[in-house]
N, C-alpha and C positions, 0 to 999 in steps of 0.2 A: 448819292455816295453809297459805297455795295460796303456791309459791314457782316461780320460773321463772329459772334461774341460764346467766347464759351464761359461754362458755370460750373461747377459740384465737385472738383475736383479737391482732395486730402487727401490727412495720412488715413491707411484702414492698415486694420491687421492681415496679413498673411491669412486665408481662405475668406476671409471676407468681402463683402458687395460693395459696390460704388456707382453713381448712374451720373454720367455726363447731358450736358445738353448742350444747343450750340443754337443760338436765334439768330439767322440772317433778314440783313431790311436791302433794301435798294437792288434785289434781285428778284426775277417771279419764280421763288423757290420751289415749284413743283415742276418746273422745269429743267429742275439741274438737276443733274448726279451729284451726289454727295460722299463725302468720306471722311475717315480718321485715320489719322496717321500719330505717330508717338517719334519721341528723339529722346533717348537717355545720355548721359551724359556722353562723351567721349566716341559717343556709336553715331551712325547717320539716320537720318531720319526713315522709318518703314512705315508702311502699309501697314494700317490695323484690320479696318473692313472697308466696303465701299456700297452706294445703295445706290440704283441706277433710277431716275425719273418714273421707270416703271414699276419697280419695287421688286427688283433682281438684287440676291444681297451679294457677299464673296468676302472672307474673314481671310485673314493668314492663317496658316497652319499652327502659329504660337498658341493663335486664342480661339480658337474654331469648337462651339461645344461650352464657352467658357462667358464669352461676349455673346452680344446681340446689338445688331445697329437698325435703327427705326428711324422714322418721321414723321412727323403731325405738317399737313400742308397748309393746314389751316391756320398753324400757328406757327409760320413760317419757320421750323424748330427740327434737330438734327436730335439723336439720343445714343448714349452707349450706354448700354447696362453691363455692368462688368461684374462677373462673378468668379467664385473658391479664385481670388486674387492670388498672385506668387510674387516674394521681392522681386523677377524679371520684368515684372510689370513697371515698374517705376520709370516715368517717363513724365515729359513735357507733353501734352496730347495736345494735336493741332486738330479742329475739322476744316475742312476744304470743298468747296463747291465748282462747279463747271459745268461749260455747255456737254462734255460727253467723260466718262469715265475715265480717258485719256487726256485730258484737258480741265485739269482742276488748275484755276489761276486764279483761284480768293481763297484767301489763308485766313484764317481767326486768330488768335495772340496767343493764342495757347492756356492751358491749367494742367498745374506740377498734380499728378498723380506719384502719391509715395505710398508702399507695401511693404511695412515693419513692424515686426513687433517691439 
């Protein structure tokens, strides 16, 4: 059974740091592309970054300079480091796995990232 579980997510203040992580089991995670995506409220779900098998990254324009997306293969384990945070930050972050960049079809359950003072 393919599981993809996120962790770290809270409230931080406005320019504040935050590091996600995302442990998938029942996949050979060095094999997938990986990514984050975010849904705030009311808005549709976006692209945060995305990390390719090979270790090709690609951030949105929001947070490019801001984030950082990583993997440990070893620890079958996704990471966002999220830095100088802004309340547009606030979101539902989902990570997502797949056979190619275009084809993420395992979703994780999400963790509420909130950016308020």
């Amino acid at each position: 059974q393919v599981q993809l579980v996120e962790s770290g997510g809270g409230l931080v203040q406005p320019g504040g740091s935050l590091g996600l992580s995302c442990v998938a089991s029942g996949i050979t995670f060095r094999l997938y592309a990986v990514g984050w995506y975010r849904q705030a409220p009311g808005k549709q779900r976006e692209l945060v970054a995305t990390l390719s098998s090979y270790g090709n990254s690609d951030y949105a324009d929001s947070v490019k300079g801001r984030f950082t997306i990583s993997r440990d293969n070893d620890k079958n384990t996704l990471y966002l480091q999220m830095s100088s945070l802004k309340p547009e930050d606030t979101a539902v972050y989902y990570c997502a796995a797949g056979p190619t960049l275009r084809e993420f079809n395992r979703w994780g359950q999400g963790t509420q990232v909130t950016v308020s003072s």
